[in-house]
C-alpha positions in Angstrom: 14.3 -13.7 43.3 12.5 -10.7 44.9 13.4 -9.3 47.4 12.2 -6.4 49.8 12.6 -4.3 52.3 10.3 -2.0 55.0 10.3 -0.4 58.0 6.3 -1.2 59.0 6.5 1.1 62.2 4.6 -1.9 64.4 3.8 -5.4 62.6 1.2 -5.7 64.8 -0.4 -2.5 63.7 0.1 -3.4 59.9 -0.5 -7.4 60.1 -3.8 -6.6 57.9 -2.1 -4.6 55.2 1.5 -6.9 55.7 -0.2 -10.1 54.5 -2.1 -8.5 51.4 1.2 -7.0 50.4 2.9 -10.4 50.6 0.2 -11.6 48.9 -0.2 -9.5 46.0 3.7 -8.9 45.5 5.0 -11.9 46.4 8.8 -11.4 47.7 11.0 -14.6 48.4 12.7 -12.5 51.3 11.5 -10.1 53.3 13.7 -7.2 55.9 11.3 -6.1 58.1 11.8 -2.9 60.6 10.2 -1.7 63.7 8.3 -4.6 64.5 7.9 -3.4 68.2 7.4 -6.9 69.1 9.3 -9.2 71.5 10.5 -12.4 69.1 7.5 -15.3 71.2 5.1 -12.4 70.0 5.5 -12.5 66.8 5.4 -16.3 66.2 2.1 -16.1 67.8 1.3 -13.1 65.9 2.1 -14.0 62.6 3.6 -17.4 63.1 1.4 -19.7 61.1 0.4 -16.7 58.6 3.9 -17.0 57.2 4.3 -20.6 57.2 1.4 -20.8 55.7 2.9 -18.9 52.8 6.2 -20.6 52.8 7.8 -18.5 54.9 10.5 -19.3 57.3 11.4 -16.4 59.6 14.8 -15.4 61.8 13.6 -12.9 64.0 15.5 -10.2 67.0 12.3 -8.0 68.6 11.9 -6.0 71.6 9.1 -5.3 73.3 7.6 -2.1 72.0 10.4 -0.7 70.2 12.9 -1.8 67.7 12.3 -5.0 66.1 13.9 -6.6 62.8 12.9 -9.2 61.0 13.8 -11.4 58.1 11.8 -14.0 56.1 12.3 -16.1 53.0 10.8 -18.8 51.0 14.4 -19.5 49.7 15.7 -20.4 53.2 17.8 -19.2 55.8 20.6 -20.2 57.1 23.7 -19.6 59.6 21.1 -16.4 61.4 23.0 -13.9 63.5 21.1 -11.6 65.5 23.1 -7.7 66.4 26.4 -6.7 64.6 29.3 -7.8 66.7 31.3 -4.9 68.3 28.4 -2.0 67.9 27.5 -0.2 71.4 24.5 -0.3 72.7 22.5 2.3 74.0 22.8 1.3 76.8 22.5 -2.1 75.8 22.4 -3.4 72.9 19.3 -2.8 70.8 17.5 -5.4 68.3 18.6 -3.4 65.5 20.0 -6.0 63.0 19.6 -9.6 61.7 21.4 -11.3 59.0 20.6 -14.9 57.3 22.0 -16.0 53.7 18.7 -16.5 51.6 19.1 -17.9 48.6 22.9 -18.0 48.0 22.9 -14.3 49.3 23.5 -12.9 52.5 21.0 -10.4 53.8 21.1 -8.0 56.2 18.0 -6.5 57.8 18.9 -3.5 59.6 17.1 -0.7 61.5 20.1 1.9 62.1 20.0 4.4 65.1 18.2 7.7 64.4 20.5 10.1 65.9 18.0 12.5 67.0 20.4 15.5 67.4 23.1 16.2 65.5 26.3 15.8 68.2 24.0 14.5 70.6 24.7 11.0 72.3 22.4 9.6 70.5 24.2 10.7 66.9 27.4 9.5 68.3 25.8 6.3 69.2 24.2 6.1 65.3 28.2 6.6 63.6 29.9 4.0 66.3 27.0 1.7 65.7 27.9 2.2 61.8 30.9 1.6 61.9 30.6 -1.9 63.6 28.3 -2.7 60.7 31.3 -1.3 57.9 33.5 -4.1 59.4 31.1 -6.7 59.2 30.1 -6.4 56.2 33.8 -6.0 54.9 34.1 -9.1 56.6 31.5 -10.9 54.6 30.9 -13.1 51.8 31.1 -11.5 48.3 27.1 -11.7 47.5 25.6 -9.7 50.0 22.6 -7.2 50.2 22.6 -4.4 53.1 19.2 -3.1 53.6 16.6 -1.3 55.7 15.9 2.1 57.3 19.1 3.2 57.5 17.9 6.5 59.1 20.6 8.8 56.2 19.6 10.2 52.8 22.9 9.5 50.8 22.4 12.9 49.0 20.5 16.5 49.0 18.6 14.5 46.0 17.3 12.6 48.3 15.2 14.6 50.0 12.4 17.1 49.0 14.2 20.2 50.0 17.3 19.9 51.4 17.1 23.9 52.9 14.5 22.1 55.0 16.7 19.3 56.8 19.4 22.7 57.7 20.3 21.6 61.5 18.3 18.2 61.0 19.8 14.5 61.4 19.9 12.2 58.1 21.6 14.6 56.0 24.8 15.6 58.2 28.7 15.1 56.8 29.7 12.5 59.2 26.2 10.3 58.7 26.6 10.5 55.0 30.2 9.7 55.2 29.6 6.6 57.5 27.1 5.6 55.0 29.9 6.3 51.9 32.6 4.0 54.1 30.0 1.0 54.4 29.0 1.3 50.9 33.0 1.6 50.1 33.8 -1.1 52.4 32.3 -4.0 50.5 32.1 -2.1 46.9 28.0 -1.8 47.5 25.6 0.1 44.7 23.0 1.5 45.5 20.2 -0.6 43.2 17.4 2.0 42.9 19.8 5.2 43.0 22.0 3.3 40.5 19.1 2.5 38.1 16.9 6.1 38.4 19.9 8.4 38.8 18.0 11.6 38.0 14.5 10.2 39.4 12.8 11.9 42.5 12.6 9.0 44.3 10.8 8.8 48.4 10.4 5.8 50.7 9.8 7.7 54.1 6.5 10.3 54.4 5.9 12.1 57.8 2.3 11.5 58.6 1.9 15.2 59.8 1.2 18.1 58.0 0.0 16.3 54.6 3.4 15.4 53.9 2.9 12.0 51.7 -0.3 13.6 49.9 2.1 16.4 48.9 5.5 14.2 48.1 7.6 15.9 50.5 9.4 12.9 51.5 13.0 11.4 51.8 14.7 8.1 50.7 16.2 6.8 53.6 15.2 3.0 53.1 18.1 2.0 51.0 19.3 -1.4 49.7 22.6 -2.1 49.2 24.2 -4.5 47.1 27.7 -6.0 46.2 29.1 -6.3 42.5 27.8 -9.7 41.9 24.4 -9.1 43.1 24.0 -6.1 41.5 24.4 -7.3 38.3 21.8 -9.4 38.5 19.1 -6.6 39.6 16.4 -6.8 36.2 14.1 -4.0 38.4 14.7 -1.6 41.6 11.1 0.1 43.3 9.3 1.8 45.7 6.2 -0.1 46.1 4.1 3.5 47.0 0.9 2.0 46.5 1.9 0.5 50.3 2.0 3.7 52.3 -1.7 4.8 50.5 -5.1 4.2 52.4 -6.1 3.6 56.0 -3.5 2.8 58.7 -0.4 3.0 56.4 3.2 2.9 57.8 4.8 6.2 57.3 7.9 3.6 55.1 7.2 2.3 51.5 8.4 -1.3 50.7 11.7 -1.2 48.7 12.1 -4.3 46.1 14.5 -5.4 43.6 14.5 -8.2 41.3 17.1 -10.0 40.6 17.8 -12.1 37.2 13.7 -11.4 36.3 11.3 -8.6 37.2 7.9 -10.6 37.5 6.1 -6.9 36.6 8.8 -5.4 34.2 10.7 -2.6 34.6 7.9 -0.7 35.9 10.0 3.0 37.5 11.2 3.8 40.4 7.9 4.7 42.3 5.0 2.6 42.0 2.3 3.9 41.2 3.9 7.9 40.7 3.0 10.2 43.0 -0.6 11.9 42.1 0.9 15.1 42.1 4.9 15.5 42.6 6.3 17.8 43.3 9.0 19.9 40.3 9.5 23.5 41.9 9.7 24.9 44.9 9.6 28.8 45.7 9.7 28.6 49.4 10.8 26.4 51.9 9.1 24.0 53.5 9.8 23.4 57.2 9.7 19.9 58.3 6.5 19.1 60.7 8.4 19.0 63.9 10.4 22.5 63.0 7.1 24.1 63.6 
């Protein structure tokens, strides 16, 4: 079974380049984030397109921002929309959707982005977490947590971590929320599990060159429990997905589990052109400047 996760930052903007990549990889389940689209717009968006494909879809959209999504060829069943006991912001946000696909229960999830470190906003992004740790504690024992989850779990995962000084996604308390939702439910994380000394991105700003030069971050994570991954046979960024015209700025994770349909292929696919190894200065982040 394949499954795959990404943020595509508008499905309405990416429906084009969404059903080639279903296409041409193939995934039985799909956690889709930042759809931007109210849940009757998307049926008529892409609707038939997915049935069409054998897709069956649980859906929890906004209009215009927000937006997950979850579809699978190997069903879905017993859907819940939100993660009971999070806050809103003020109200609750369409941030998370879970279905059990396959045997498996899947949580698509778009976490808070904290914007300021201390800010209400940040606060917001840890009590929201927190809701999610018990929820998942709660939960069966073959599970996958994944989606933008808005942290990179360590310095490694990011290009230069002197960069990110004073920056969300890499503070204490969000990487400790992460550690106690990973802790709750025993989770591994697949790709950082199988390419532990790998440089390995899913999120490129668009400004400032920052994808044709590899300065990225992993913040698109998936998260599995024991018995699922033990079964994981491959764990990738599909890179190829954030080249060409009109690309989100998220790469597709995907794992397979019990066969990898392409091999063992890495942990970025294809490599970056020309990665980055050594830095001499720092780099500040587009919107330091």
């Amino acid at each position: 079974m394949r499954v795959a996760t990404w943020n595509v930052n508008s499905v309405k903007q990416r429906m084009p380049r969404l059903l080639d990549w279903l296409d041409e990889r193939q995934p039985d389940v799909v956690c889709l984030q930042e759809t931007k689209l109210a849940d009757d717009a998307f049926t008529t968006l892409l609707g038939a397109e997915l049935a069409d494909r054998g897709y069956e879809t649980a859906l929890y959209g906004e209009q215009q921002w927000n937006g997950v999504a979850l579809i699978s060829k190997v069903g879905i069943e017993d859907v819940v929309t939100g993660v009971a006991g999070a806050p809103g912001f003020p109200k609750p946000e369409a941030r998370a959707v879970a279905a059990t696909c396959g045997g498996i229960r899947i949580h698509s999830l778009y976490v808070p982005n904290g914007r300021v470190p201390d800010s209400d906003h940040y606060h917001y992004k840890l009590a929201w977490l927190k809701a999610l740790t018990e929820v998942v504690a709660a939960g069966p024992s073959d599970q996958i947590v994944c989606g933008d989850m808005n942290i990179a779990p360590t310095d490694a995962d990011v290009f230069d971590p002197a960069a990110y000084v004073g920056q969300t996604h890499v503070t204490a308390p969000e990487r400790q929320a992460l550690a106690d939702l990973m802790s709750a439910k025993d989770l591994h994380d697949v790709v950082r599990d199988r390419w532990p000394d790998k440089r390995v991105f899913s999120y490129w700003d668009y400004r400032a060159g920052m994808f044709h030069q590899d300065l990225g971050m992993r913040i698109d994570l998936m998260l599995a429990t024991v018995p699922v991954a033990e079964r994981v046979k491959a764990a990738w960024i599909d890179r190829k997905a954030r080249k060409g015209t009109g690309p989100s700025d998220h790469a597709p994770v995907i794992i397979d589990l019990d066969t990898a349909p392409d091999g063992d292929i890495g942990p970025v696919v294809p490599p970056p052109s020309a990665p980055r190894t050594g830095r001499k200065k720092t780099t500040k982040l587009p919107q330091s400047r």
